[in-house]
C-alpha positions in Angstrom: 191.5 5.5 10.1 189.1 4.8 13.4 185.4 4.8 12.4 183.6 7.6 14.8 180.8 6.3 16.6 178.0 8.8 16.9 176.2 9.5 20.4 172.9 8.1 20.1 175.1 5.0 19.2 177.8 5.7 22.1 174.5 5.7 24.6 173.2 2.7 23.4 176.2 0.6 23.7 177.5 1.8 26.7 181.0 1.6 28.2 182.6 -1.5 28.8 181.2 -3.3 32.1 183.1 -4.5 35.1 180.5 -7.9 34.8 177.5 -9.4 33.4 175.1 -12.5 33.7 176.0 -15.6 32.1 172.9 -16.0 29.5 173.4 -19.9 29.6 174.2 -20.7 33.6 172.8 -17.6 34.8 176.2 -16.8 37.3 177.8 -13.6 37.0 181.1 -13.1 34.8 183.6 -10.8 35.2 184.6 -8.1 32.5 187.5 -10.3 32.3 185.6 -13.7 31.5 182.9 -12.2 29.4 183.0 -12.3 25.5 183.5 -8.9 23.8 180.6 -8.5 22.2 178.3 -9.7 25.4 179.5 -7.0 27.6 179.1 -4.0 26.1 174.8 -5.2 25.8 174.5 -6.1 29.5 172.2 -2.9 29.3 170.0 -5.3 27.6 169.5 -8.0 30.3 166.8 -5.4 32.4 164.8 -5.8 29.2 161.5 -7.6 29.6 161.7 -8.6 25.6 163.8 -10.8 23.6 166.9 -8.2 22.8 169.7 -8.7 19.9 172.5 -7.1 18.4 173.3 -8.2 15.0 176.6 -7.3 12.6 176.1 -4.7 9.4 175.3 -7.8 7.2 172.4 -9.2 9.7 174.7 -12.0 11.1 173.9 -12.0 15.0 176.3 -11.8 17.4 174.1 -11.4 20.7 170.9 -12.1 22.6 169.8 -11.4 26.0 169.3 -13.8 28.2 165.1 -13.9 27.9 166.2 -15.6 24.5 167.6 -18.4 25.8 164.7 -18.7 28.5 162.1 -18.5 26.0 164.0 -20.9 23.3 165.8 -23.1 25.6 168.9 -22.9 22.7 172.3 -22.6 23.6 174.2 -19.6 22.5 176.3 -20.8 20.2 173.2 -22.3 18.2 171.5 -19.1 18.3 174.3 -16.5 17.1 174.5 -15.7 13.1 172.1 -17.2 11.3 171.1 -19.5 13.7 168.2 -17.6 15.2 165.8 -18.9 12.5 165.9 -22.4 14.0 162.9 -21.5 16.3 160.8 -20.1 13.2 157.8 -21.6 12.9 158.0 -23.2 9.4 155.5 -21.3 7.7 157.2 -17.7 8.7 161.1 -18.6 7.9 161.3 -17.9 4.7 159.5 -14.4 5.0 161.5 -13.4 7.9 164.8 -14.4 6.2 163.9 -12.6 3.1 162.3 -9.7 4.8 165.6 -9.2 7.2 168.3 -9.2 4.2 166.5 -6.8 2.5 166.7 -4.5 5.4 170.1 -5.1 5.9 171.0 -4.6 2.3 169.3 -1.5 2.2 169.8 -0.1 6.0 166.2 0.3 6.7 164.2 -0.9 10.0 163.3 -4.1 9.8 159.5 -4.9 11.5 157.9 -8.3 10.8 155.1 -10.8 12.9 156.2 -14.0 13.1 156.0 -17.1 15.9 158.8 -18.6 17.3 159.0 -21.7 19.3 159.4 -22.0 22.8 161.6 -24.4 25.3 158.1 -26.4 25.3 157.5 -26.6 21.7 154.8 -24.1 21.5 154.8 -21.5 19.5 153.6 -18.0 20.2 153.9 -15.0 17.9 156.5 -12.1 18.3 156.7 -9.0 16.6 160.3 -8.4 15.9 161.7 -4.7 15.3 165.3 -3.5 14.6 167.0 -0.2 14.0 170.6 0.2 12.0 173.0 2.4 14.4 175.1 4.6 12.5 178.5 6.4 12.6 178.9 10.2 12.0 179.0 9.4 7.7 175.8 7.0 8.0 177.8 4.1 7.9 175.6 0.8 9.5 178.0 -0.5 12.7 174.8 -2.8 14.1 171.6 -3.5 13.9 169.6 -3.3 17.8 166.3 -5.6 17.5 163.6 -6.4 19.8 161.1 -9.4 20.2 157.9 -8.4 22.0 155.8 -11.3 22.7 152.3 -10.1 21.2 150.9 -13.7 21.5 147.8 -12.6 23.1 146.5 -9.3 21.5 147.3 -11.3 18.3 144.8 -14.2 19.3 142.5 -11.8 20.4 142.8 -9.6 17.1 142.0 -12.6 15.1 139.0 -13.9 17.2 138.2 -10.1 17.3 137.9 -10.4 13.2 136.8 -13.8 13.1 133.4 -12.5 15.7 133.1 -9.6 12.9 133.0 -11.9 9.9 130.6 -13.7 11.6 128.5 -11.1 12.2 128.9 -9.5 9.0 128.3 -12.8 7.8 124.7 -12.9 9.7 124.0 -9.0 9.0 124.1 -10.0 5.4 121.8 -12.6 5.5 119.0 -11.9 7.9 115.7 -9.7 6.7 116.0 -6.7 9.0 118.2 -3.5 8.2 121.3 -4.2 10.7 123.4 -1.2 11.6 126.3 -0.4 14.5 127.5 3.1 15.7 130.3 4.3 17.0 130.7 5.0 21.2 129.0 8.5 20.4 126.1 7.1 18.4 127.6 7.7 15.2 126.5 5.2 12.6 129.5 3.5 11.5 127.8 0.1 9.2 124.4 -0.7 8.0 124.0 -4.0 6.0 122.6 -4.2 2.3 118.7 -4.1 3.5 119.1 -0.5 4.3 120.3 0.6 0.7 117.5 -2.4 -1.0 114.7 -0.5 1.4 115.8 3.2 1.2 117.1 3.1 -2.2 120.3 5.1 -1.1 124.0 3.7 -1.1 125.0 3.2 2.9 127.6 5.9 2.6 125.2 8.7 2.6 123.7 7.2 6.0 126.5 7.0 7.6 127.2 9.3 10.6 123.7 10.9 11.4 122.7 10.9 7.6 120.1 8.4 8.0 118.2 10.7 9.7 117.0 12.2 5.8 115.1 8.8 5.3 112.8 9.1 9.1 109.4 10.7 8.3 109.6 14.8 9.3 107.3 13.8 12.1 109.3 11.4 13.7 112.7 12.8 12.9 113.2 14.9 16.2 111.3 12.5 18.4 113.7 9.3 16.8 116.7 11.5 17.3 115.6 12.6 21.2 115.4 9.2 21.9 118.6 8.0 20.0 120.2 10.7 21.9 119.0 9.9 25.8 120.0 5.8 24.7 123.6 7.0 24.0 124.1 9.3 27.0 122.4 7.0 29.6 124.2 4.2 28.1 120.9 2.0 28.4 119.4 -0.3 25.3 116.9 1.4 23.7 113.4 0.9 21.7 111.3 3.0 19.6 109.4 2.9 16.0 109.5 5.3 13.4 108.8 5.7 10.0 111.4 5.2 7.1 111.1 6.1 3.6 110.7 3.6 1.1 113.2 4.3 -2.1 110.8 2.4 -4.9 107.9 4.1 -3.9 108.5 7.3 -1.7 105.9 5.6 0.7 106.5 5.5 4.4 106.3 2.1 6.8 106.6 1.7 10.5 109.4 0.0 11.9 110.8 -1.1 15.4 114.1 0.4 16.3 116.2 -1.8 18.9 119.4 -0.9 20.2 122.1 -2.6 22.4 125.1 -1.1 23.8 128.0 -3.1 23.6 130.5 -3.0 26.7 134.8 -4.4 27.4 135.4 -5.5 30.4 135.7 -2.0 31.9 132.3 -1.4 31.0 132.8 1.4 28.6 131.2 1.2 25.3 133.2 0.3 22.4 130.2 0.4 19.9 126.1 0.1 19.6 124.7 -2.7 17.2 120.8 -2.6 16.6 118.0 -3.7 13.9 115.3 -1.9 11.8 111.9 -4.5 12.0 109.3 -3.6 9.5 106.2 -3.2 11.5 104.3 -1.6 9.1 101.0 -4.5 8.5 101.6 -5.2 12.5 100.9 -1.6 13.5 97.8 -1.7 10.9 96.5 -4.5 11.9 96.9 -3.1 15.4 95.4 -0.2 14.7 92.1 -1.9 12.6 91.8 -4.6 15.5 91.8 -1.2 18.0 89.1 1.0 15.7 87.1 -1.6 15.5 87.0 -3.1 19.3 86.9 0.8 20.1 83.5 0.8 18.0 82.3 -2.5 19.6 82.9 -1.2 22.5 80.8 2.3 21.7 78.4 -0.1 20.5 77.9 -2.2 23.5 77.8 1.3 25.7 75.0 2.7 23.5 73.2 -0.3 23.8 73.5 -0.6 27.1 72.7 2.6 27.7 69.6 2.7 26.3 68.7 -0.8 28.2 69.1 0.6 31.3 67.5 4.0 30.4 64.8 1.8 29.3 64.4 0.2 33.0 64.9 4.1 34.1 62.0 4.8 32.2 60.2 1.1 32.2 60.5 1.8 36.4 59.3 5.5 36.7 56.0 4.6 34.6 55.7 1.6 36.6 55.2 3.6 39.9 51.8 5.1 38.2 49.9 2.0 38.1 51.1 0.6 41.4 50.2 3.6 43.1 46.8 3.1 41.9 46.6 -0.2 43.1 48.1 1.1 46.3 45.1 4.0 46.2 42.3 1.9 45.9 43.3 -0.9 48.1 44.2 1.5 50.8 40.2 2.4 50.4 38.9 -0.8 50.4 40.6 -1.5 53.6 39.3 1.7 54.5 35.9 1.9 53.6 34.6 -1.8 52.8 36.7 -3.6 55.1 33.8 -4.9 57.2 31.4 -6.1 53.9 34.7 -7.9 52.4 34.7 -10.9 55.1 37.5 -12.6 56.2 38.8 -14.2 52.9 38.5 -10.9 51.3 40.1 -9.0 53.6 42.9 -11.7 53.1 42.8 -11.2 49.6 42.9 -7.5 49.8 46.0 -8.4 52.2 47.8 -10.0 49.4 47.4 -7.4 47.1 49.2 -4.7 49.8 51.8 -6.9 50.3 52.1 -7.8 46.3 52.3 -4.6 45.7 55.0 -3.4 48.2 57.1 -6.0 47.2 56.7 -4.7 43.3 57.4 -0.9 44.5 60.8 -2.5 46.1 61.5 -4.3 43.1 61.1 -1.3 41.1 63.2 0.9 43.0 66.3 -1.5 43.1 65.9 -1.7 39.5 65.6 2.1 39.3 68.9 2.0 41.7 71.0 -0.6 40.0 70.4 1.6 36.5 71.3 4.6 38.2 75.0 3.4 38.7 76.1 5.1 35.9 73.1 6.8 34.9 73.5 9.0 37.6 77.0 8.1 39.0 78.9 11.4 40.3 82.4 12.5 39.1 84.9 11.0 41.4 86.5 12.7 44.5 88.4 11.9 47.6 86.5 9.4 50.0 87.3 9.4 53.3 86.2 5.7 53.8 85.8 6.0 57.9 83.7 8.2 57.8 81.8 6.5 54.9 81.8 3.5 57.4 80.8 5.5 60.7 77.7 7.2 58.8 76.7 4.0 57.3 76.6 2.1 60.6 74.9 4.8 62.2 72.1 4.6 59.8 71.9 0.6 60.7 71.4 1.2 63.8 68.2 -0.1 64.9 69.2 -3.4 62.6 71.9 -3.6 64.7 69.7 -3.3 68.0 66.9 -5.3 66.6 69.9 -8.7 65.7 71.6 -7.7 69.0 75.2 -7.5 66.4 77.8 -5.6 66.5 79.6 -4.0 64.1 83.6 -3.8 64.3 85.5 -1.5 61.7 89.2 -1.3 61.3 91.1 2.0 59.5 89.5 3.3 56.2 92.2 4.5 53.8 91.0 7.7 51.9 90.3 7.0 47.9 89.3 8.3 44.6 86.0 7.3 44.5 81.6 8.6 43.8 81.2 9.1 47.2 77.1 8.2 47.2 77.7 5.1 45.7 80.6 4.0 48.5 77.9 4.9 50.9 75.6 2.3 49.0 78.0 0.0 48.6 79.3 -0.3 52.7 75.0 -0.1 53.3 74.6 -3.2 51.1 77.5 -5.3 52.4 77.0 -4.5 56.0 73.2 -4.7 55.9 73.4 -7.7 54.3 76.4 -9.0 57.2 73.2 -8.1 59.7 70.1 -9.3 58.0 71.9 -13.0 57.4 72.8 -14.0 60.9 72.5 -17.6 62.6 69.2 -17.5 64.4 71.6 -18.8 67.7 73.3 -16.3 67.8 74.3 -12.4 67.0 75.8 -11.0 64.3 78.9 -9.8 64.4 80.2 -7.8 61.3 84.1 -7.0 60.9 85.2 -4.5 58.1 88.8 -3.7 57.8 90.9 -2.4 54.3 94.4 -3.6 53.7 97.3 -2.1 51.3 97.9 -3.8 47.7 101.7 -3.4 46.5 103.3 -3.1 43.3 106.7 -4.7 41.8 108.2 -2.1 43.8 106.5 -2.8 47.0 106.6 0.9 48.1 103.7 2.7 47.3 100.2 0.6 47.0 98.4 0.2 43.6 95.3 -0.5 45.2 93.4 -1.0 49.0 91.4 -4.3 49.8 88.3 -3.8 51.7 86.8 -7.4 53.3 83.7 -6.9 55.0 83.5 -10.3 56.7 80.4 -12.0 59.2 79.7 -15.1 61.4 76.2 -15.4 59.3 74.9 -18.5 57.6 77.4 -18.5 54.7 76.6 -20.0 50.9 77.8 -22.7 49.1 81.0 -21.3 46.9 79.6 -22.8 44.2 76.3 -19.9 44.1 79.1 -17.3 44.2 78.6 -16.1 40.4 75.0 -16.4 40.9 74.9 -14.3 43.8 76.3 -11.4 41.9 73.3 -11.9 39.0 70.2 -9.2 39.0 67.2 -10.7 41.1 69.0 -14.2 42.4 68.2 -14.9 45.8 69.3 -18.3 47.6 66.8 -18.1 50.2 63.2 -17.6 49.8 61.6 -14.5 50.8 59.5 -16.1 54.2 62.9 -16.6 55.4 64.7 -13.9 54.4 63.2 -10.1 53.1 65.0 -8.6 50.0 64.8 -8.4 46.0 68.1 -10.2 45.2 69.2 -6.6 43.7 71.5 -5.5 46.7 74.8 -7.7 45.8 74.2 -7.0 41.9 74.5 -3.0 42.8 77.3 -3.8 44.9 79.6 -5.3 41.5 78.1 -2.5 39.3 79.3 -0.2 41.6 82.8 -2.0 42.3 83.1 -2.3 38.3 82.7 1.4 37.9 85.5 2.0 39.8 87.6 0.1 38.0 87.5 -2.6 40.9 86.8 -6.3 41.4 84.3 -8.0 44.4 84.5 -11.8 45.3 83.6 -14.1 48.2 84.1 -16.8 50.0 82.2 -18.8 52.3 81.2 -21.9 54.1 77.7 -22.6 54.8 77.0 -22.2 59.1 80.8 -20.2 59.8 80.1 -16.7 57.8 81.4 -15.2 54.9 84.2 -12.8 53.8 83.4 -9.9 50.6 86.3 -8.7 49.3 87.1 -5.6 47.2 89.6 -4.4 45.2 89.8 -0.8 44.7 93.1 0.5 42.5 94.7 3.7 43.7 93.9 5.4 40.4 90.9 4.1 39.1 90.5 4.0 35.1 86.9 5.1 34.9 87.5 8.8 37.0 85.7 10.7 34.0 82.4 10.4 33.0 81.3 7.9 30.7 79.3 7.7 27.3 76.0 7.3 29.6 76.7 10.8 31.1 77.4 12.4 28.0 73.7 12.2 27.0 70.7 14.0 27.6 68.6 12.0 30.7 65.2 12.6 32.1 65.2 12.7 35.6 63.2 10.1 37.3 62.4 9.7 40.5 61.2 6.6 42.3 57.7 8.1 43.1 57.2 9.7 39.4 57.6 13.4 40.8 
């Protein structure tokens, strides 16, 4: 009786064809010229995989023509059992073993293994086969498959060769190493998180380590965690973590890296736990105790410069005694003094000028930030226009000029920016070349950032044609009551470039020089955008008496 083929089976082998390629020449063969159990599998030659047909007791009886290609074998030392000659060694015996008992017991047959190619390489397959069956379930063939998975396999095994070798490394370094899933979800953490937190890693998988964070960081840690995974971008932040042996909390430094294919998705997020704990303290003592240095040096000076406050206001008592009586003398016993005491008495007058001066800079340069103003917006040309106004008869008197370029507008005490542009361009006028005029140039440039879009901070460069300094006086110049020209040459206490860094420093700025002597010099200041010191400081906090020059 004729065994009925069912129609899966009917589909799959097809009706007899008219023709077919020759698997070994590659020319086409007529339904006539082609063996019987080649042409009913031509169906197989548009395959891109290795394709075979093997009997009901696993003896093959057909390949398609990518076999031959691959192996370089002839057909007839590939048919029955002759497939396993391209085996790699080490995989025969499995393969043999594993496809006789899926023939015996008409189940699929799946196995990895490598076969050799025409070039003696050998590159691994994964081979599949199905048993097609008549109407009672009887096997009539088995149809197979070879799908060359050469490279996801290579891949795969570097793939779990790079995790043992992480693993490897998570097990042995000191910091708590953990990886998440795309969506953040903690998927490993090595054997320093359960030794620190004193809980098996299983219970902090997923988001359960968040029960070890202290309550006050939890929702910040997890805002942050959160933002990293959504914006895809590494992430940094410290928290607390509880410590199992003692229930005590320590700092630590959270670090996060996303990890990207080639199609820069994630595929997962590997980070590190760094106990910061004696760091941070340290940190924190180092801060407390420059922060009461600091309070310390502000008290002290403070009271140092509310001491030459007060040392200057009662100063002004005795020297306007002097003043008092020596105006009299001049007045009233000028003639009985003769002309060496009249000289004498000159002396005095001028003595004590020069000590009323010197005590009002000093009463000027404590009032920096004795008396220094909250800061506001300074419109700097106009600061400059007033200024030069108020110069004006220097300026007639040197026959200078002054030239000023555009003032930007900045947070800043607007008295002392007066003070500071009368200093610098009274001084411009007052040390001129005898030969010639002064002339006094004053223009402000833009500082940029990293991002060079918006400045950070505004130079200012007051710069003369005067008699210049040797660069090597530049500190000095800056000091309390340093001149570098005596006083028949040149009027003046020494004070006016000391006010002008107190004031610069105040503002959170920085004033330097350069020069050459007989060409002029250049001042320049650096002001920032957002000065640091905009409040008042621990010198305005406390209670002042108000002194005035004259001791009204």
């Amino acid at each position: 009786m004729a065994r009925r083929v069912n129609k899966a089976t009917a589909a799959v082998i097809g009706p007899r064809p008219r023709a077919a390629m020759d698997p070994e020449t590659g020319q086409l063969m007529t339904a006539d010229l082609l063996p019987d159990s080649d042409a009913r599998y031509t169906f197989a030659e548009a395959f891109p995989q290795i394709v075979w047909v093997a009997q009901p007791d696993g003896r093959l009886i057909y390949f398609n023509h990518r076999w031959y290609e691959y192996t370089g074998i002839s057909r007839e030392e590939s048919l029955r059992d002759g497939w396993t000659g391209p085996l790699h060694p080490d995989d025969r015996d499995r393969s043999v073993k594993l496809w006789r008992a899926a023939t015996k017991k008409g189940k699929t047959y799946e196995i990895e293994y490598r076969f050799r190619n025409a070039d003696g390489v050998y590159r691994w397959f994964l081979g599949r086969a199905l048993p097609q069956r008549d109407d009672q379930g009887a096997v009539l063939q088995w149809i197979g498959t070879c799908t060359d998975v050469d490279d996801q396999k290579r891949a795969q095994e570097q793939l779990a060769h790079s995790e043992r070798r992480f693993r490897g490394l998570a097990e042995t370094i000191p910091q708590m190493v953990w990886t998440t899933s795309p969506q953040g979800n903690v998927t490993y953490l090595n054997p320093r998180w359960s030794e620190y937190t004193g809980t098996p890693p299983e219970q902090s998988l997923d988001w359960g380590w968040v029960e070890v964070i202290h309550p006050q960081d939890r929702e910040s840690s997890v805002q942050h965690w959160t933002t990293a995974v959504e914006t895809r971008q590494p992430v940094e932040f410290e928290h607390r973590i509880r410590r199992g042996s003692d229930g005590s909390y320590r700092w630590h430094l959270v670090r996060g890296l996303p990890i990207l294919d080639d199609h820069d998705a994630v595929t997962q997020w590997i980070g590190t736990c760094t106990d910061i704990d004696d760091q941070k303290r340290q940190a924190e003592l180092l801060e407390r105790l420059v922060w009461e240095q600091t309070s310390e040096l502000r008290r002290s000076n403070f009271d140092l410069e509310q001491f030459a406050s007060v040392a200057s206001h009662d100063l002004q008592e005795p020297l306007r005694k002097i003043q008092a009586f020596s105006d009299r003398l001049q007045v009233k016993c000028a003639p009985a003094l003769g002309e060496q005491g009249k000289e004498y008495l000159e002396r005095i007058v001028n003595a004590v000028a020069r000590m009323r001066t010197l005590i009002n800079d000093l009463l000027a340069f404590s009032r920096i930030t004795l008396k220094g103003q909250p800061f506001a917006r300074v419109d700097l040309q106009a600061v400059a226009r007033e200024v030069v106004s108020d110069l004006e008869i220097l300026i007639q008197q040197s026959a200078g000029r002054v030239e000023v370029g555009p003032m930007p507008t900045i947070q800043a005490d607007p008295l002392q920016m007066r003070q500071l542009f009368q200093n610098l361009i009274g001084n411009a006028l007052k040390f001129h070349r005898p030969d010639a005029p002064p002339v006094v140039r004053v223009s402000a440039f833009e500082v940029f950032g990293e991002d060079k879009k918006n400045p950070i901070a505004f130079e200012l460069r007051f710069a003369d044609d005067g008699i210049g300094f040797e660069e090597i006086y530049l500190e000095r110049i800056f000091q309390v009551f340093q001149r570098l020209h005596g006083r028949s040459e040149y009027d003046g206490t020494g004070m006016g470039l000391a006010i002008c860094r107190k004031i610069v420093e105040r503002h959170s700025g920085r004033i330097t020089a350069t020069s050459e002597p007989g060409k002029g010099s250049t001042f320049s200041i650096t002001l920032p955008v957002h000065p640091v010191n905009q409040e008042f400081s621990l010198h305005d906090t406390r209670t002042q008496a108000d002194h005035d020059p004259d001791g009204r």
